[in-house]
N, C-alpha and C positions, 0 to 999 in steps of 0.2 A: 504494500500500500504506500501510495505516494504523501508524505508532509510536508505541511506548509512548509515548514523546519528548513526540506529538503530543497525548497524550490527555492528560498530565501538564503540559501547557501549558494544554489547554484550562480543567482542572479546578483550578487554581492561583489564577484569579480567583474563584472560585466560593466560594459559603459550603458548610460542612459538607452542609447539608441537600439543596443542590442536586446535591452530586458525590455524594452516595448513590442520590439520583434516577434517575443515568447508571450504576448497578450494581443488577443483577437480585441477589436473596437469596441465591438459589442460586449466584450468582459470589463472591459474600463470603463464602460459607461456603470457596467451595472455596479461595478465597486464603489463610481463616483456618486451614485444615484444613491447608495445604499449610506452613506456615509451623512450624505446629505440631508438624508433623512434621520438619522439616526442624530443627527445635529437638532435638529428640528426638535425633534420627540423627544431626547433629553432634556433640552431647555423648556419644552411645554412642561414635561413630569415633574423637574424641581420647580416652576413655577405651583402647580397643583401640590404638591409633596410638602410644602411651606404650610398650604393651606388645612391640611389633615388635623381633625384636632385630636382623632383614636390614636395612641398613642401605641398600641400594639400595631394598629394596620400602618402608621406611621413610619413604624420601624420596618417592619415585612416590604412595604415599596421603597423603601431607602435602599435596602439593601438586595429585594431579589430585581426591582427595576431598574433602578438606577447604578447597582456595580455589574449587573448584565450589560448594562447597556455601555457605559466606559471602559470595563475590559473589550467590548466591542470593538469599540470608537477607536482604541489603541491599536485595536490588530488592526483595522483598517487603515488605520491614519498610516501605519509602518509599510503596509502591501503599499499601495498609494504611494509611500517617499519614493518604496526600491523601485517601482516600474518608473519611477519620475512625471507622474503625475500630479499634476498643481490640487493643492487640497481644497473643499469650498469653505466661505467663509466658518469661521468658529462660531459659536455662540458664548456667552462671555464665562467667563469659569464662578461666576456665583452669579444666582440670581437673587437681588432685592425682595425682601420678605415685605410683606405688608400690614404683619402684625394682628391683622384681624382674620382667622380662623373661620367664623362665619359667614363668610361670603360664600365657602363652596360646603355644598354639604358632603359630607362620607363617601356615602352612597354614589354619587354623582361623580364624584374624584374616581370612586373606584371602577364606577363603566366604564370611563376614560379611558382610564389605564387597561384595564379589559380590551375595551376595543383596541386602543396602540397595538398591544401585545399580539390580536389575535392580525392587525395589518399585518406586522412585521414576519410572521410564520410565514405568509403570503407572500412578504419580500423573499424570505429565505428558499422559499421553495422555488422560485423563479429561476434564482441563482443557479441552483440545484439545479434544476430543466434546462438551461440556459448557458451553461458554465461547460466548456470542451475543457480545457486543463482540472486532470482529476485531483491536484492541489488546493483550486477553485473550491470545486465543488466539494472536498470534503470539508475545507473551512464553514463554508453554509449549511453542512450536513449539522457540523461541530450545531454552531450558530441554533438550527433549527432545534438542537436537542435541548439546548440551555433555554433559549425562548417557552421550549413547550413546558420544561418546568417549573419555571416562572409564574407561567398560564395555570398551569395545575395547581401551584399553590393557593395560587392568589382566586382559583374557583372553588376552592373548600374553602379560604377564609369566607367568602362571599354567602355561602352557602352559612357557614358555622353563623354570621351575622344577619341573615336574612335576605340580603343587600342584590344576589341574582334575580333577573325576572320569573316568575313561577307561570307556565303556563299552566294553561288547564286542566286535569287530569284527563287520561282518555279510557274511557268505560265503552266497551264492546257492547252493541245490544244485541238482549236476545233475544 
């Protein structure tokens, strides 16, 4: 099996021009595309993440959303330097709290992040589908396995707290 590890070794001697050689357009799109979102999505989650006032589900998206998401940001930001691709803008490294707690409710914080989470599977799988160097695509494999964990915790919290949609029960008639 191929690693990142291996590819970032290979590509380490190499001059700029040759390690883009070894990345089809459409992988560099989708790295820069992923990145960029994940720029995005972080800076939305620590804005939300300030706002939290449960202070157990507090902790649970500080940590399973937001060090998911930076140990991400890092492997990416590093693929990105070695192919020599220009990174997109940052988002600022802390974001202003606002002190008031009540403006977003729990619940509502938590679909958010919910939703983010189940986009991002969607990003990953792309990748996956999309991705010829099997370097690629095992990082987004990586990627998709840590996201679904995330997913999973954070849908038994939901659950343990109410906070999921319930739909209807469905009763067979007889």
């Amino acid at each position: 099996m191929v690693q990142l590890s291996d590819i970032m070794d290979a590509l380490s001697s190499a001059t700029t021009g040759q390690r883009q050689s070894k990345l089809y357009a459409g992988e560099a799109h989708i790295l820069w595309e992923t990145l960029q979102q994940r720029y995005d999505y972080y800076e939305f989650s620590q804005i939300v993440i300030n706002n939290i006032s449960d202070s157990e589900f507090k902790i649970l998206a500080s940590k399973g959303v937001g060090d998911t998401m930076r140990t991400q940001i890092n492997r990416l930001e590093d693929l990105l330097n070695t192919f020599g691709i220009p990174l997109p803008k940052r988002p600022p490294e802390t974001v202003i709290e606002s002190g008031e707690t009540d403006v977003w409710r729990d619940d509502t914080i938590f679909n958010l992040l919910l939703m983010g989470i189940q986009n991002f599977l969607g990003v990953h799988l792309r990748g996956v589908k999309l991705f010829v160097s099997d370097g690629l695509r095992n990082l987004y494999n990586e990627f998709m396995v840590e996201e679904l964990k995330v997913h999973d915790n954070l849908v038994k919290y939901g659950k343990l707290k109410g906070w999921l949609p319930s739909p209807p029960a469905y009763r067979q008639r007889a």
